[in-house]
C-alpha positions as CSV (number, residue, x, y, z in Angstrom):
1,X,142.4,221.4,78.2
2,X,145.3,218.7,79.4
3,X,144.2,216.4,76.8
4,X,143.9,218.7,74.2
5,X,147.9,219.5,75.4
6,X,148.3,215.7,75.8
7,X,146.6,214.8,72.2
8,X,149.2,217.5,70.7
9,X,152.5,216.4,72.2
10,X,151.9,212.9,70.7
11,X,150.7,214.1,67.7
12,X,154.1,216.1,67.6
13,X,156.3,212.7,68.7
14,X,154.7,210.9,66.0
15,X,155.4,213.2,63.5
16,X,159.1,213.4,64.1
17,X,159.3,209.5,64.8
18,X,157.6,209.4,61.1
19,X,160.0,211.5,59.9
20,X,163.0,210.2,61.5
21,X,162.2,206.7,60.5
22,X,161.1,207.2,56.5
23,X,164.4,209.3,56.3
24,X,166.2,206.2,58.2
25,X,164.5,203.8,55.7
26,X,164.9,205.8,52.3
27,X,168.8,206.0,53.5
28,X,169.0,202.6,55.1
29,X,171.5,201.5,51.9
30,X,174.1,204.1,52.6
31,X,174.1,202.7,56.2
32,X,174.6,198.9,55.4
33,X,177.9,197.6,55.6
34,X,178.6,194.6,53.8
35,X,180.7,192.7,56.7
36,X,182.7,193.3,59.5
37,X,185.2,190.6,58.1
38,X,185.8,193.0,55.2
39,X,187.2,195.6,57.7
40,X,188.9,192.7,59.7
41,X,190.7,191.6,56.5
42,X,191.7,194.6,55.6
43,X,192.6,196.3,59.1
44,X,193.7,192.8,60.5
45,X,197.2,192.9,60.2
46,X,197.3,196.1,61.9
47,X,195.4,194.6,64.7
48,X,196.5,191.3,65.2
49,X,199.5,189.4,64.3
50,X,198.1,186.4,62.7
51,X,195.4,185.2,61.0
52,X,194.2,183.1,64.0
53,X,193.6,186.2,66.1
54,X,192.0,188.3,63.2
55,X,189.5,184.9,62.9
56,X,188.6,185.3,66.8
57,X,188.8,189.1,67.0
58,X,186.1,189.2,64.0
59,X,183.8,187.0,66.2
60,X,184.1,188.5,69.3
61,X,181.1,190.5,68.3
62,X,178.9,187.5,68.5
63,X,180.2,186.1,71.4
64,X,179.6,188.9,73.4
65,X,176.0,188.9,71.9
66,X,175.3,185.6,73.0
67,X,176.7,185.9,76.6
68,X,174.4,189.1,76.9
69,X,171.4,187.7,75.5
70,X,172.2,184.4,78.3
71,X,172.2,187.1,80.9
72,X,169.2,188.6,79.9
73,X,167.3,185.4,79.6
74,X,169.1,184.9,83.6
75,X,167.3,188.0,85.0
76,X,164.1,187.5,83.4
77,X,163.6,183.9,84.5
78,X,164.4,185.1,87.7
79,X,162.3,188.1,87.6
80,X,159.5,185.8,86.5
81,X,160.1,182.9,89.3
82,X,160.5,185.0,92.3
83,X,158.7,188.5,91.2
84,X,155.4,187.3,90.8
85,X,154.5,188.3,93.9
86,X,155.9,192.1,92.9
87,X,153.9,191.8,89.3
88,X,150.7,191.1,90.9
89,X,150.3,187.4,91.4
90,X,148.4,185.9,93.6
91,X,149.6,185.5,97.6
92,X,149.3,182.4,99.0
């Protein structure tokens, strides 16, 4: 009876990830924006006094992506260097 239960609840999950994700997809172009420079050139002077700081302000963005994906990369070379022994590896 649980896996008839279990069988239905992802049956149910599916369908709304379906759903969710076709509707995402047939709307993805109403969603796009062109480029965050756009807003930056247009917002900038409100923002920042000179076009130096709009320049670095606009990417911030990917300067804080890179910094996170270097910490990520940190933890999961740790993880993998002194975890094994947590993961399941073999004791010596």
């Amino acid at each position: 009876m649980s896996n008839n239960i279990r069988n239905l609840i992802a049956a149910i999950a599916t369908a709304l990830f379906s759903v969710t994700l076709f509707s995402a997809l047939y709307d993805i172009n109403s969603m796009i924006i062109p480029g965050v420079s756009s807003i930056y050139n247009e917002l900038g002077i409100l923002i920042a006094p000179n076009m130096v700081t709009t320049v670095i302000f606009d990417w911030r963005g990917y300067d804080t992506l890179g910094e996170a994906l270097v910490l990520l990369t940190a933890v999961l070379v740790v993880l993998l260097v002194f975890g094994s022994g947590k993961l399941g590896g073999r004791n010596k």
